[in-house]
C-alpha positions as CSV (number, residue, x, y, z in Angstrom):
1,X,0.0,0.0,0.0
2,X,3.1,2.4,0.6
3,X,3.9,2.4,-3.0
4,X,0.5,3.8,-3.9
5,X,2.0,7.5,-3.5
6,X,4.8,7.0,-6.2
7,X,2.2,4.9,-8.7
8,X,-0.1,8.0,-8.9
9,X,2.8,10.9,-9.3
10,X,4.4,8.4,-12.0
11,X,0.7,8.2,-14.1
12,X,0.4,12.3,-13.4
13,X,3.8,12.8,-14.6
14,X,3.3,10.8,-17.8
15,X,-0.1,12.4,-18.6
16,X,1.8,15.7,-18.2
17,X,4.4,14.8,-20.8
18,X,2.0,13.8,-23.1
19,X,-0.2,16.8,-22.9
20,X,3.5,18.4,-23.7
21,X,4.4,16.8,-26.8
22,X,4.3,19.1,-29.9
23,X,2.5,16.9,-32.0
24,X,-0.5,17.7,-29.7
25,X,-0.8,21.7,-29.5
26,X,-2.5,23.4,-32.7
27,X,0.5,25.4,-33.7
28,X,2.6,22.2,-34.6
29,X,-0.7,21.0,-36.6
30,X,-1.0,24.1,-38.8
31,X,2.9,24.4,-39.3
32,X,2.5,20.7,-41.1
33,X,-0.2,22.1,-43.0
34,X,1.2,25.0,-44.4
35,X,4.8,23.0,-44.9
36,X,2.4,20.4,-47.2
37,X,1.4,23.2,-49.5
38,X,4.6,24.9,-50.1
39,X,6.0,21.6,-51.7
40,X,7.9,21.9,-54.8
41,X,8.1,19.6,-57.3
42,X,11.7,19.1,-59.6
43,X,11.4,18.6,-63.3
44,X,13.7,17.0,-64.9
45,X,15.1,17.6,-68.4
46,X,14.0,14.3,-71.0
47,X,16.7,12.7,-72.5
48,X,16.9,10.0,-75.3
49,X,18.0,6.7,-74.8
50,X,21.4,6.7,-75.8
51,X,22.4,9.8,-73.9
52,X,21.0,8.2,-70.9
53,X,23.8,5.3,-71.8
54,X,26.5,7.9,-72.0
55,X,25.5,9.0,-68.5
56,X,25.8,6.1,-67.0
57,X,29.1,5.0,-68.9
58,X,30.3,7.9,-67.5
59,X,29.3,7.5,-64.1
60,X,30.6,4.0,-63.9
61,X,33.9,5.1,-65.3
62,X,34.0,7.7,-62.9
63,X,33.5,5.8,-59.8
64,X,35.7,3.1,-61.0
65,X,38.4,5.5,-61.4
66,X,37.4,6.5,-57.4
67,X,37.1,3.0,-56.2
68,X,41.1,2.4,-58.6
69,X,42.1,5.5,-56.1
70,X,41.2,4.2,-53.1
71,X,43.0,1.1,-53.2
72,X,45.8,2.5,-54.4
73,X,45.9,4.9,-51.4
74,X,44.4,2.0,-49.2
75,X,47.4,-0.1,-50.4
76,X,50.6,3.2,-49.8
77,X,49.2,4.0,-46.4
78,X,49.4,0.1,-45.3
79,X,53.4,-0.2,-46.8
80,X,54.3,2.9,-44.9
81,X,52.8,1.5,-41.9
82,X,54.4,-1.9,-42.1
83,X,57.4,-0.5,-42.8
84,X,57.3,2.3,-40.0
85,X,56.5,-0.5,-37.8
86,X,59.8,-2.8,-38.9
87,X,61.6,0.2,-38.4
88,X,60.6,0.8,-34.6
89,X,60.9,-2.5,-33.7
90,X,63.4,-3.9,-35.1
């Protein structure tokens, strides 16, 4: 029966919160509304077929040459390491 006392502050402190959140108040309710009507929309330009190969060609190439990079630096950065770490214990 003792614990009665924290049961009923813990429910009046959750209602509380809730009646807090700002999904609740009117304010937050028209801000979503207003944010809904302002959208705007991106329009792309149309291209044909074949450019849209050309595109993507050179997007592959271009992250190939990214991803040829990164080894490469991947691979310089573990010699000089290996080799630093010969070097201070040896």
């Amino acid at each position: 029966m003792s614990s009665a006392g924290h049961v009923f502050d813990m429910i009046r402190r959750l209602r509380g919160n809730r009646a807090q959140l700002t999904s609740n108040k009117e304010g937050f309710r028209d801000h979503i509304q207003i944010k809904e009507k302002r959208r705007t929309f991106v329009r792309f330009k149309k291209i044909s077929k074949e450019e849209m190969k050309e595109v993507k060609e050179h997007i592959r190439t271009k992250a190939r040459r990214e991803r040829r990079r990164y080894y490469i630096a991947s691979i310089v950065v573990s010699i000089i390491l290996i080799v630093a770490l010969i070097l201070i214990f040896k």
